[in-house]
N, C-alpha and C positions, 0 to 999 in steps of 0.2 A: 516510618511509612514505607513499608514494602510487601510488595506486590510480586505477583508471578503468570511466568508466561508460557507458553509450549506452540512449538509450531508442527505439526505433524505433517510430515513430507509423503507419507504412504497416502492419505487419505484427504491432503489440501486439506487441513482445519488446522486453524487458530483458537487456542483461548487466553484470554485474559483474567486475571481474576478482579476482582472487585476492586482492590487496592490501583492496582496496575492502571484500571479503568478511570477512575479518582484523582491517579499522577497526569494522565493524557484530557481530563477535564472534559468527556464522554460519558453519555447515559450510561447505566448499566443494561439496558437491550443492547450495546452497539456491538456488531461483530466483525472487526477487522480480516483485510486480507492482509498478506507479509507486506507488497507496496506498499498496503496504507500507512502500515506499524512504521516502515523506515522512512517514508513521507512525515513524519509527525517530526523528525529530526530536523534541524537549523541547517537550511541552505548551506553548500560548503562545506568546512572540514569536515562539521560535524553528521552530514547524510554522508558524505562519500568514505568515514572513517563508520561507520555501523554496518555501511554495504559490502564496504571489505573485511569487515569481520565476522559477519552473518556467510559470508559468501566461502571463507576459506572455514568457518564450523562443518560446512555444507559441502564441501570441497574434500577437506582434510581431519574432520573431526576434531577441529582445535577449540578449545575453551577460551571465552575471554571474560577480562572484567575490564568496563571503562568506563571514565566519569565525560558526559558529553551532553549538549542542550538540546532541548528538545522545545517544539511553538505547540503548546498547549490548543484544544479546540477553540477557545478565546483568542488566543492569539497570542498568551503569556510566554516566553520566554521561563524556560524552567533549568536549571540545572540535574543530571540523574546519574546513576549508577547502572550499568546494564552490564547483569553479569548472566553469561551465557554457557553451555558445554553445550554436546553434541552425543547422540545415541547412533552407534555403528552397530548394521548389519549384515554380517558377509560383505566386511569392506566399506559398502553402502549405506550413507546415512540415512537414518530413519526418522529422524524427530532432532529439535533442537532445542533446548528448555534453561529456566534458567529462573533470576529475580531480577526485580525490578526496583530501585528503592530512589525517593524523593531526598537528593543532598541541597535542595536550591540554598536553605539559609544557611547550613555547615558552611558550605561553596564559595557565597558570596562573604563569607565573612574572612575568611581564610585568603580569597584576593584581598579585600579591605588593606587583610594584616601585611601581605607581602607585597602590597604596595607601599604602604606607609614605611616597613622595613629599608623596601628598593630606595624613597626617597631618604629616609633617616643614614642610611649608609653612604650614599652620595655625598649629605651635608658634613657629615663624619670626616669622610678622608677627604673632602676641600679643605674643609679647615684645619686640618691635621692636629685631630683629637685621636687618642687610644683609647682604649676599652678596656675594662678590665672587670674578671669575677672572682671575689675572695669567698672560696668557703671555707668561713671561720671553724668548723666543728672539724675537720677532714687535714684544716691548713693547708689549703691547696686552690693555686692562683692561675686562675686562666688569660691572655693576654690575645687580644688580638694583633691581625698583622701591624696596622699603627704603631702600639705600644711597643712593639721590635723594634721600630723605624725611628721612634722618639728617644728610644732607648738604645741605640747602638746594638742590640745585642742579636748575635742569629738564634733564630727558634727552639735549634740544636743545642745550643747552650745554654737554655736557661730551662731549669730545674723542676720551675711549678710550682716552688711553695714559697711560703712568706718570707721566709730567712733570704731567699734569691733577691730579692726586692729590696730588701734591708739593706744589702753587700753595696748596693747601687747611689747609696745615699749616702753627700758629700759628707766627710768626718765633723762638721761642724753644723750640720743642722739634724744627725741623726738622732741624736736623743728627744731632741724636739721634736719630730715629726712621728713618732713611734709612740711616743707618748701623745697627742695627737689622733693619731688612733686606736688607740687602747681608750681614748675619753668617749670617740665614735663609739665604741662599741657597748659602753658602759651606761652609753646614754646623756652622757654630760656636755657632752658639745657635739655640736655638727661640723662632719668632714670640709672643712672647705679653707685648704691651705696652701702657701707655693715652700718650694724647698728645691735645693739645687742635686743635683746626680754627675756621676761620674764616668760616662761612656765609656765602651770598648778599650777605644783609640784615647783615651787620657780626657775628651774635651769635655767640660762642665756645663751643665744646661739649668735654665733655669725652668721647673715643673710648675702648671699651678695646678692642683687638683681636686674635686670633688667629689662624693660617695654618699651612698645610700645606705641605709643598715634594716637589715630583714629582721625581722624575729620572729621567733615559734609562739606559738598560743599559750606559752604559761612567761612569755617574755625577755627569752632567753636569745641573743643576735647568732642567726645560724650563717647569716650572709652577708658579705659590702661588696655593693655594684658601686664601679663609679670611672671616672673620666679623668684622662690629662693631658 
């Protein structure tokens, strides 16, 4: 859903297109002045951040793009994209043009996810869990900062791939655990084991860990997410 808009500074006219007209929940007779376009914004950040950037296009000829809310002629609350430049003549702006596009459900879904994120990573490092992403096709292991912390090792020194991980695991339960996951991956058993490691500094911990296994559409595990 996008829409477009022009404000002509030579000649005070506005138009809106159809689209535009659609996103603001307005007839199609309705013809806006510039006040009205940047009244349609959400009280606060969001009028006094459109005014300052309508104002330095107009000023400066500076282009913007910004995702900001706008109260619909209902009265809805709308999330949008308003992207703008500026027509310079002899210095002097002339027109300000741009599009207009409807993000409300993209928007609102994307807070959802980086809230649910905000709180998942909270619960995360209370309980001092790591993270971790095996991609098995690549052999290459991402760790978060936890899995550092649980694991003695600095960032710096650890490598990224499976064999780093392996090096980690106390001499008496590595064959176990490796076979283990080689069953995860094969499909014959679910990740869900403890096993001890050997920190930095000499000291032995005990790990308990679990994983998930991706696979591709002909069935083939291309990835293990999992926890410890």
């Amino acid at each position: 859903r996008i829409g477009s808009w022009e404000v002509d500074l030579i000649n005070n006219k506005i138009h809106w297109s159809e689209v535009t007209k659609e996103i603001h929940g307005v007839p199609s007779e309705y013809e806006p002045d510039l006040e009205q376009g940047i009244n349609f914004y959400k009280v606060g950040y969001h009028r006094e951040r459109i005014t300052e950037l309508v104002s330095e296009a107009i000023e400066g000829g500076t282009g913007f793009d910004e995702e900001l809310i706008i109260v619909t002629h209902t009265g809805k609350e709308k999330w949008v994209r308003a992207i703008g430049d500026a027509e310079m003549v002899n210095g002097k702006c002339s027109r300000i043009y741009g599009v207009f596009q409807d993000i409300d459900a993209a928007k609102r879904e994307h807070i959802k996810y980086q809230e649910l994120h905000d709180r998942m990573r909270i619960a995360v490092e209370s309980a001092n869990i790591g993270i971790w992403d095996f991609d098995i096709v690549n052999n290459t292991l991402i760790w978060d900062e936890n899995m550092y912390a649980l694991y003695g090792v600095a960032a710096s020194d650890f490598s990224g791939d499976y064999d780093a991980w392996e090096k980690t695991l106390h001499s008496e339960d590595k064959e176990r655990c490796v076979k283990e996951v080689q069953m995860a991956i094969s499909g014959k058993k679910a990740f869900n084991t403890e096993f001890r490691i050997k920190c930095a500094n000499g000291k032995e911990k005990y790990i308990h860990a679990m994983a998930k296994v991706f696979r591709d559409e002909t069935g083939n595990a291309v990835r293990m997410i999992g926890a410890n």
